[in-house]
C-alpha positions as CSV (number, residue, x, y, z in Angstrom):
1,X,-23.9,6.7,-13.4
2,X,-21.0,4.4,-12.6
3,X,-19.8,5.1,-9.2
4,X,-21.5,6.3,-6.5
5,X,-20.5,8.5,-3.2
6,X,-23.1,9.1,-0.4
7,X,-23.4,12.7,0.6
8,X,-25.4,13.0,3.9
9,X,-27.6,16.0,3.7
10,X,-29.2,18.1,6.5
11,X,-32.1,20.2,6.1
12,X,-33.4,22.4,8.9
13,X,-37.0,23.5,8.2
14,X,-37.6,26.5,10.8
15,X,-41.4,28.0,10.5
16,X,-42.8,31.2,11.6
17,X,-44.9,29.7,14.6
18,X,-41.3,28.7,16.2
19,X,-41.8,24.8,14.5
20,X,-38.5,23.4,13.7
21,X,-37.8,19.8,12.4
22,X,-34.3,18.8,10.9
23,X,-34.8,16.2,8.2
24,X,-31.6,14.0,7.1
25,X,-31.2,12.1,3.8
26,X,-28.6,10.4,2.6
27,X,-28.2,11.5,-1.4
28,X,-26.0,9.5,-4.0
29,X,-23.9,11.4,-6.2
30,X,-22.1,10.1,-9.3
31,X,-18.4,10.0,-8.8
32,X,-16.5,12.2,-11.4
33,X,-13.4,10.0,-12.1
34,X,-15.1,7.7,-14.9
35,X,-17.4,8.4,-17.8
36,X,-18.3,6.1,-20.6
37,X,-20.3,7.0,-23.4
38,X,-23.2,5.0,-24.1
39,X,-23.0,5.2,-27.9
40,X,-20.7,5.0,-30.6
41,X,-20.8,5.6,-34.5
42,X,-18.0,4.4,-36.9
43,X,-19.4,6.8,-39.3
44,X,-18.0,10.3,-37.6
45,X,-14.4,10.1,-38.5
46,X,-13.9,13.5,-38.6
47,X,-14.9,13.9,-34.9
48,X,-12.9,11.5,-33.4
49,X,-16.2,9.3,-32.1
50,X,-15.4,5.9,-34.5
51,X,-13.4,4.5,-31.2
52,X,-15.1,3.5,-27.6
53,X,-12.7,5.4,-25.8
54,X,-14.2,5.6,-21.5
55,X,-13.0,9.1,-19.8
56,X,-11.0,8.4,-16.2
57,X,-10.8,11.7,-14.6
58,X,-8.6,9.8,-11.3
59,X,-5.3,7.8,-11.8
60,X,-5.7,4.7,-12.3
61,X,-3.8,1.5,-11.7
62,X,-4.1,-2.4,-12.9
63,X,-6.9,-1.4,-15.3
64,X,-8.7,-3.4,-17.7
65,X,-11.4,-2.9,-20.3
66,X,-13.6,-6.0,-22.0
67,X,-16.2,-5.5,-24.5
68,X,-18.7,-8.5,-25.1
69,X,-20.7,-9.3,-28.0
70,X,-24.4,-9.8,-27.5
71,X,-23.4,-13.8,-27.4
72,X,-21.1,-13.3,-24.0
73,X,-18.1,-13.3,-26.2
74,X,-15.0,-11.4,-25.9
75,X,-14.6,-9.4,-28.6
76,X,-12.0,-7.1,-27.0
77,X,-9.6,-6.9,-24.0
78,X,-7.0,-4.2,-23.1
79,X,-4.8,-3.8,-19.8
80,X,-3.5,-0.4,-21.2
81,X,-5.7,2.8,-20.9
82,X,-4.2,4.4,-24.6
83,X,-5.5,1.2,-26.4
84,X,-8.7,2.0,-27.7
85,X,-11.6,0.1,-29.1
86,X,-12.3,0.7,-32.9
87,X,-15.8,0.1,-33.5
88,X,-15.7,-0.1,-37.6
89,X,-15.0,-3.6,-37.6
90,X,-18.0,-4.5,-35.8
91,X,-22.1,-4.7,-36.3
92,X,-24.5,-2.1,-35.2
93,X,-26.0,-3.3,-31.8
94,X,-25.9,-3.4,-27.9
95,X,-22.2,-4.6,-26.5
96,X,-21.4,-4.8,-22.8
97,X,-18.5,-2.9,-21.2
98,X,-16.7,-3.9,-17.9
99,X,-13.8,-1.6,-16.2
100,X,-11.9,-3.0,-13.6
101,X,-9.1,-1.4,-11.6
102,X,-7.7,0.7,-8.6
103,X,-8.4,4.6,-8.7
104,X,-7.2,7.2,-6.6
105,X,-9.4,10.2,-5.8
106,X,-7.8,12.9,-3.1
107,X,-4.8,10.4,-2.6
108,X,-7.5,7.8,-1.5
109,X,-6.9,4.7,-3.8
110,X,-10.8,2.7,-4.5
111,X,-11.6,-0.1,-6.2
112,X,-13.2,0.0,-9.5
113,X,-15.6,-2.5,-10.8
114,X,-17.9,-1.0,-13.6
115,X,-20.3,-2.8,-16.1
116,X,-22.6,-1.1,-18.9
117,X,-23.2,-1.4,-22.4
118,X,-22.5,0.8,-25.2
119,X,-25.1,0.7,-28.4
120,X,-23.0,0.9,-31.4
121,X,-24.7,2.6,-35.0
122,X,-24.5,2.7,-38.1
């Protein structure tokens, strides 16, 4: 997952001889504001799926996508969320993401600074 919140969780383990023992661990939960696919297909028109389009749950301000070809170039750049990223113009094969940004979950604003790739097929 992309972003991460840490949920402290307390157990209390309570036996029938009268042991007790609390046990505390800290548990990372993905944050529900972002989700990018991690594959694309130019050849499902119908459906809607020949475009890398990321899902932002959270406002969003100053945001920027990237897409990199396997050679570190930039293949595509957008600082608007609606612009999307056709993939029929390009080969099959891994391309790296990056998201960058300010989000606001609950009215607290977070920066965003996410990196993945996206295999594309064909």
């Amino acid at each position: 997952m992309i972003f991460k919140r840490i949920l402290l969780i307390i157990v209390l383990l309570l036996s029938t001889i009268g042991f007790s023992q609390d046990i505390d661990h800290p548990l990372a939960i993905p944050d529900s504001c972002l989700f990018v696919p991690n594959a694309v297909t130019p050849d499902c028109e119908q459906f809607g799926c020949d475009y890398f389009d990321p899902i932002i749950g959270c406002p969003i301000e100053d945001y920027k996508l990237v897409i990199y070809n396997r050679y570190g170039e930039i293949i595509f750049e957008s600082n608007r969320r609606e612009d999307r990223w056709w993939v029929a113009s390009v080969d099959d094969g891994v391309y790296v993401w990056q998201i960058t940004g300010t989000m606001s979950d609950s009215g607290t604003p977070f920066a965003v600074s996410a990196r993945g790739h996206v295999v594309v097929l064909k």
